[in-house]
C-alpha positions in Angstrom: 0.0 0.0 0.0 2.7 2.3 0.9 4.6 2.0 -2.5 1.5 2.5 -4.4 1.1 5.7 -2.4 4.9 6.7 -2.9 3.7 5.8 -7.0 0.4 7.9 -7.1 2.4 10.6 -5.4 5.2 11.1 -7.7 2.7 10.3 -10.9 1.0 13.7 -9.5 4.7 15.2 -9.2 5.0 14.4 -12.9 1.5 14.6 -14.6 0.0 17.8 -12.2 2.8 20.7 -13.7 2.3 19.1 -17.2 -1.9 18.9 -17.0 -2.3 22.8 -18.4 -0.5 21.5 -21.8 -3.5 19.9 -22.6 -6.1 22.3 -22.5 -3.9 25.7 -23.9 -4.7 26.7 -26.4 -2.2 27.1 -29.3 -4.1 28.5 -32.2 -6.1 31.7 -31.0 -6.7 32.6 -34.4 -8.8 30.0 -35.4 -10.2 29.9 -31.5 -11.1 33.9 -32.7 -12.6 32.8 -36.3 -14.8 29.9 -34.6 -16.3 32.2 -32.0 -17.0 34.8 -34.5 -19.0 32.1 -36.7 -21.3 31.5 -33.8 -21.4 35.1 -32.7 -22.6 35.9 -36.5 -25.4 33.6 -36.4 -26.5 34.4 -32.8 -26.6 38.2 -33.5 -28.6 37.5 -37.0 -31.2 35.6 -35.9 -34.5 38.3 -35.1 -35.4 36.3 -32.7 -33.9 32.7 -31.1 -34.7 30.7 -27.8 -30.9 31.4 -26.7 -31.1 35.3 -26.9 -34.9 34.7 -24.9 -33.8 32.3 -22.2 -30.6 35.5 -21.5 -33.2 37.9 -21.4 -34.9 36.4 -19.1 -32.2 35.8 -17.0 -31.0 39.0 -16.9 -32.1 41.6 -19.2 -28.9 43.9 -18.9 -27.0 40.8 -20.2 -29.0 40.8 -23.5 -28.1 44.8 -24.0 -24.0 43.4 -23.2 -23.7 41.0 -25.4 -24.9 42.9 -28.1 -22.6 45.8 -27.1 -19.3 43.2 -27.4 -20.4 41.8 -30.5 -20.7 45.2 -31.9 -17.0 46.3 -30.7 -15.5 42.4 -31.9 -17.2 42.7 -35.2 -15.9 46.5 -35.2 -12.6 45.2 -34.3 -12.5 42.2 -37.3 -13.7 44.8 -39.8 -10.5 46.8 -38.9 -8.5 43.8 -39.1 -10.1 41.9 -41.7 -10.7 45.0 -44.7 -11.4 42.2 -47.2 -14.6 40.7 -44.8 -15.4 44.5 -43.9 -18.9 44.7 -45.4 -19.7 40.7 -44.3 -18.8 42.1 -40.1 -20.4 45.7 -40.5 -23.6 44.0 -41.6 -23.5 42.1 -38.0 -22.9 45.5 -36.5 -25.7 47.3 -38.0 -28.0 44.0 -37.5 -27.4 44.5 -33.6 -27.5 48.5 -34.0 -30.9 48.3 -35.5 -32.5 45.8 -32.9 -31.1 47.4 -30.2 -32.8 50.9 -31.1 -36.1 49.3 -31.8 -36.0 47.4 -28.7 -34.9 50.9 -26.6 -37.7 52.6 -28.5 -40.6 50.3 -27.2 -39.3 50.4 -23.7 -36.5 52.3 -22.1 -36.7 49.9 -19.2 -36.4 47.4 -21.8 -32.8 46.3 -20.6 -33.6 46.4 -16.8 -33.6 44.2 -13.7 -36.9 44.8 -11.7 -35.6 47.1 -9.2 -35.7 50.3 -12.0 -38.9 51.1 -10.5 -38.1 51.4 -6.7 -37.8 55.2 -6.8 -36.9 57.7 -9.4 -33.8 58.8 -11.0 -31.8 61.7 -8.9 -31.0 63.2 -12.4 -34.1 65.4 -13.7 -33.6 63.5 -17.3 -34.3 60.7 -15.7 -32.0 58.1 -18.2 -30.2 55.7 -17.6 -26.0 55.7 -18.5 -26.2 52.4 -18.9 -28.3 51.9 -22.1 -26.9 56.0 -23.6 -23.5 54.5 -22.5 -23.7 51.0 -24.7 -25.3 52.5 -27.3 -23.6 55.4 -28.1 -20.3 53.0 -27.7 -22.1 50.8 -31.0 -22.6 54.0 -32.8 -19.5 55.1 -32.3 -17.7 52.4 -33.2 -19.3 51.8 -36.2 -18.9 55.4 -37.5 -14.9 55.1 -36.7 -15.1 52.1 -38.7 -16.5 53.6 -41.7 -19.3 56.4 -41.3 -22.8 56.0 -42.4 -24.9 59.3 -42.6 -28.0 58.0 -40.8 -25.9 57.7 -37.6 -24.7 61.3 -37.1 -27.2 62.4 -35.3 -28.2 59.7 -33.5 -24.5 59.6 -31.9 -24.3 63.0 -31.4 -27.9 62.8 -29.5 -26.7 60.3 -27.2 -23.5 61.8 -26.6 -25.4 65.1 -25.6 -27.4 63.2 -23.3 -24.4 61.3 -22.2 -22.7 64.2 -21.1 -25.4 66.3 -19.4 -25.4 63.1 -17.5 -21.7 63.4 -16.1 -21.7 67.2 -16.1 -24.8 67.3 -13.5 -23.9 64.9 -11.5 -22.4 65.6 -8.2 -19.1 64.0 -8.6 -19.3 63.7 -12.5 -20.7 60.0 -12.3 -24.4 59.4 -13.3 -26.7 56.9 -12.2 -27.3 53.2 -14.1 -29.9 52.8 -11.7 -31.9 55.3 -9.5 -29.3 57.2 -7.2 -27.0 54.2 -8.3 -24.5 55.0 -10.6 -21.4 52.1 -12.2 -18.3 52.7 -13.0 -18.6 49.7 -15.6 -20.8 52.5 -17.4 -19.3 55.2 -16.7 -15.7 54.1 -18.1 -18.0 52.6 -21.2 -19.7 56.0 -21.5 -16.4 57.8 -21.3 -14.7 55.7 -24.2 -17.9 56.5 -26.1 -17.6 59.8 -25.9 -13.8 59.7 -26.8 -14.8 57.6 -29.7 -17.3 59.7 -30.7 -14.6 63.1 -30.8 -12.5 61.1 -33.5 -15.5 60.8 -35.8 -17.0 64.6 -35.4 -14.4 66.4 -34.2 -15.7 67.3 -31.3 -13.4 67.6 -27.7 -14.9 66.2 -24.4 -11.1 66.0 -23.2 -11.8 68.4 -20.8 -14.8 66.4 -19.7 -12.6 63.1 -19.9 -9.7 64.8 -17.3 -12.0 66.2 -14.7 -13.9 62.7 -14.7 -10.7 61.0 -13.9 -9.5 63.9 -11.7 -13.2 63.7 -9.4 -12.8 59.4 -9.6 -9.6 59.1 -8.0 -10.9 61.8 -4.9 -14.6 60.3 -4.5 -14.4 56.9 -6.9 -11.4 55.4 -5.3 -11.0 52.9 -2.3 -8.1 54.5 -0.5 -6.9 50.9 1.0 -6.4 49.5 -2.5 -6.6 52.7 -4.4 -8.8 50.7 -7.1 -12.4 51.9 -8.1 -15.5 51.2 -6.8 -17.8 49.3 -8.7 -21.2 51.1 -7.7 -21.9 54.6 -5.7 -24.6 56.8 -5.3 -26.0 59.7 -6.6 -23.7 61.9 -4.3 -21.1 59.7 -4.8 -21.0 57.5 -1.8 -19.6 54.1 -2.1 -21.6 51.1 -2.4 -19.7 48.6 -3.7 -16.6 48.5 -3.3 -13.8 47.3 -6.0 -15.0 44.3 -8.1 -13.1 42.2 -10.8 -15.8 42.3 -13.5 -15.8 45.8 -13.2 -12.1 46.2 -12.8 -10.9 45.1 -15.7 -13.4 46.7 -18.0 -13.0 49.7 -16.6 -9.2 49.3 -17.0 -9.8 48.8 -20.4 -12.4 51.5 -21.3 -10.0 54.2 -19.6 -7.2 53.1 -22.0 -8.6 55.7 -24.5 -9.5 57.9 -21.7 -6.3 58.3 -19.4 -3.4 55.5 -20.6 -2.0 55.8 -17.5 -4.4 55.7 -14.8 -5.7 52.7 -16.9 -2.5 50.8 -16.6 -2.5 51.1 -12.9 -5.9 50.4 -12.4 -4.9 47.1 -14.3 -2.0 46.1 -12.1 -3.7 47.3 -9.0 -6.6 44.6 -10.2 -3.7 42.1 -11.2 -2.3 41.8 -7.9 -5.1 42.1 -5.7 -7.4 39.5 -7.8 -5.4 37.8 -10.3 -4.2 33.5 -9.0 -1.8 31.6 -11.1 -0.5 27.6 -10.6 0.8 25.4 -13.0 -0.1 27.2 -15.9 -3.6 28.1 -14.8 -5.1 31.4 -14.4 -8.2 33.0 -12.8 -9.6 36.2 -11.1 -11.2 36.7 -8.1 -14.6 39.4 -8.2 -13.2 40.8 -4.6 -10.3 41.0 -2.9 -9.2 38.1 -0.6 -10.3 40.3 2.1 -12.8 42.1 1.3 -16.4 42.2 2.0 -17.8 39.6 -0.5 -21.4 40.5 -2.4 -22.7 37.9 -4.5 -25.1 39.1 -7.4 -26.5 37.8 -10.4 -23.3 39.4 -12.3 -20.6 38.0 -10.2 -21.7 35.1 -9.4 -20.5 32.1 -7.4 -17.0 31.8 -6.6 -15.1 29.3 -5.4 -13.5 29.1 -2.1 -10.2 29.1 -1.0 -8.6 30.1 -4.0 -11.2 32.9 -4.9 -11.9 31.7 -8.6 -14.7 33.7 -9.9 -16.5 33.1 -13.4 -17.6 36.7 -14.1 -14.5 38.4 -13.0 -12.2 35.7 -14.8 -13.9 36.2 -18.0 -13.7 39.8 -18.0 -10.0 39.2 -16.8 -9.7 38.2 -20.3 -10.5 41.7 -21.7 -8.5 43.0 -19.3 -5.0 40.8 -20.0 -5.2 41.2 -23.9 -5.7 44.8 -23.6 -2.8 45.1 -21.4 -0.6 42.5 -23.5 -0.1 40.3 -20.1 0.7 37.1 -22.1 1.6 35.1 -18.9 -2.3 35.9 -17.7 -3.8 35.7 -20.9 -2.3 32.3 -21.6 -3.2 31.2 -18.2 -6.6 32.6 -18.2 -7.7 30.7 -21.9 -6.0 27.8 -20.6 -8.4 27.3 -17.6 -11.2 27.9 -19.5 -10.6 25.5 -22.1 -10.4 23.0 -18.9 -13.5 24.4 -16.9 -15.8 25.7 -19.5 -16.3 22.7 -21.9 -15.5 23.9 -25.8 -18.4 23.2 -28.1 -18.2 22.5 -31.8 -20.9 22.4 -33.8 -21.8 23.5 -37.4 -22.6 27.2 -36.5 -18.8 27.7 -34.5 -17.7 27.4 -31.2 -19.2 28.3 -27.7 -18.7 27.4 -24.2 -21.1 25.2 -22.4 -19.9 26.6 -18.6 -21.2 29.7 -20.1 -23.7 31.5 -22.3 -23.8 34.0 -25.3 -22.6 36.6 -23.0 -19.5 34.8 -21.9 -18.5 34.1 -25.5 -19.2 37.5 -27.0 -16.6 38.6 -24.0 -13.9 35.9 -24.9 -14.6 37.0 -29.1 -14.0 40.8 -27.5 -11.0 39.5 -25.6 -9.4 38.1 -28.9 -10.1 40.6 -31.6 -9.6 44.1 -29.4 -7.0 46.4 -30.5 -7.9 48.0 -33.9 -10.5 49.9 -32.7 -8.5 51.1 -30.1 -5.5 52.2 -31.6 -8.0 54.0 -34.1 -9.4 55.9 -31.1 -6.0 57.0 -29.5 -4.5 57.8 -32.9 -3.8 61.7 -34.1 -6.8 62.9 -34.9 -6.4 63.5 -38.9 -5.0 59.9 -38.8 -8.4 58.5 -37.6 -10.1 60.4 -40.0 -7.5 59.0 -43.0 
């Protein structure tokens, strides 16, 4: 018995630091291409069981995933000039049914609790759904502009910035008297989007936002962001992964700087790496942990959370971390079970959410680069 121990122990020795070679993945290309396939069908079909059971789910989820799939397809159109018409088609697809569905309901992309009390702001809009929205439109018109557009983007980046300007601390509300930095940093990147295509400057705008989040938006402990505030600006929430890294990534075309150390601050307060694995934590180690319907579950002792590792993704191919990138797809290929099928690839761990976010997480940079690029370049 005790050899077969001393056997099974040294097998581990061996096989254990080896295990992660069989689930990286070595061809993100194709990973990239097979995830698009899927993401094209899913964002052509009118109407589909899938995009009905994530709606029901969680109604902010179905306005995300359109909002990725936009910025990937946005992205391969960049990248991919000969397939430019075949992905802007996708983009205007989602554009279109996202405008009709915000025109039947505002509330359209809300969990319940929109109706507990008003909005603190007299326009009484959410930055959430101006936010995403004028973050498609904007990325579609720095793509290649279409004339119908203009005004709709400059609309919503009027409202967008009577938003920031009357709120207290420059940070509007998602939710009555409850304000994200997820979309504020998303509304921010719109807006600086949005000055390459009309000229426009909301960098004054973009520095005092920045200025008034690191006095009233900031943890002083960790010196990270807050996920959620009120009206006034009084933390809620405190810092979050799957808000972290978005944000990290949104302010790269805001403030380069602050973004990267809002990354590394994330990295080494959430990020855990073993034998060639990666994941991310949604709080700190020790920090009060709220679980939601974003966040989700996460697993004990080594503070492995689904929503905040996916969205670590964004955040380590933004930032070029190719240790945490690596790691990251390499633990999702083991936990998430691939899927092949004749449409693409998805993820069965997951949902179309989850895979519009890995897509993202693979194809960003084009658009990016666009965004922070002189300003006659990006008009070339």
């Amino acid at each position: 018995m005790r050899r077969k121990l001393v056997l099974l122990v040294l097998a581990l020795v061996v096989w254990l630091p080896a295990l992660h070679l069989l689930f990286r993945p070595r061809d993100r290309q194709a990973l990239s291409a097979a995830l698009a396939s899927r993401q094209r069908v899913f964002s052509l079909q009118e109407s589909s069981a899938e995009r009905d059971v994530l709606h029901r789910t969680n109604p902010e989820w179905d306005l995300m995933v359109r909002t990725f799939s936009v910025l990937s397809f946005a992205n391969l159109a960049l990248s991919e000039p000969a397939r430019k018409a075949e992905h802007l088609a996708v983009v205007d697809a989602l554009i279109a049914r996202t405008l009709r569905d915000e025109q039947r309901a505002h509330e359209a992309f809300f969990l319940p609790y929109v109706h507990a009390g008003p909005f603190r702001d007299p326009a009484g809009r959410s930055l959430f759904v101006d936010g995403e929205l004028a973050l498609m439109l904007a990325a579609r018109q720095l793509v290649e502009a279409r004339s119908e557009y203009a005004p709709l983007l400059r609309e919503r980046v009027d409202l967008i910035t009577g938003q920031l300007e009357r709120a207290p601390v420059l940070a509007a509300e998602s939710y009555p008297d409850e304000g994200w930095t997820f979309c504020n940093t998303v509304a921010l990147a719109a807006l600086r989007l949005s000055d390459r295509v009309d000229g426009r400057d909301h960098d004054a705008l973009l520095r005092r936002w920045v200025a008034s989040a690191r006095e009233h938006l900031t943890e002083r402990r960790t010196g990270l962001l807050v996920s959620s505030f009120t009206y006034a600006g009084v933390t809620k929430d405190g810092p979050e992964g799957s808000t972290l890294w978005l944000a990290a990534h949104m302010l790269q075309v805001v403030d380069a700087d602050f973004a990267r150390d809002q990354y590394q601050r994330a990295r080494a307060a959430l990020l855990g790496q073993a034998l060639g694995f990666a994941w991310a934590g949604e709080w700190p180690v020790d920090a009060d942990a709220v679980q939601d319907i974003d966040s989700g579950p996460t697993i004990p002792w080594v503070n492995a959370n689904a929503g905040s590792s996916g969205l670590a993704l964004v955040g380590a191919a933004a930032f070029d971390d190719e240790e945490a990138l690596d790691g990251l797809l390499t633990s999702l290929h083991f936990a998430a079970f691939p899927v092949h099928d004749d449409t693409g690839l998805r993820f069965a761990a997951g949902n179309p959410l989850a895979d519009a976010v890995l897509l993202y997480a693979l194809v960003e940079g084009p658009l990016w680069r666009l965004a922070r690029a002189p300003h006659l370049e990006a008009h070339r």
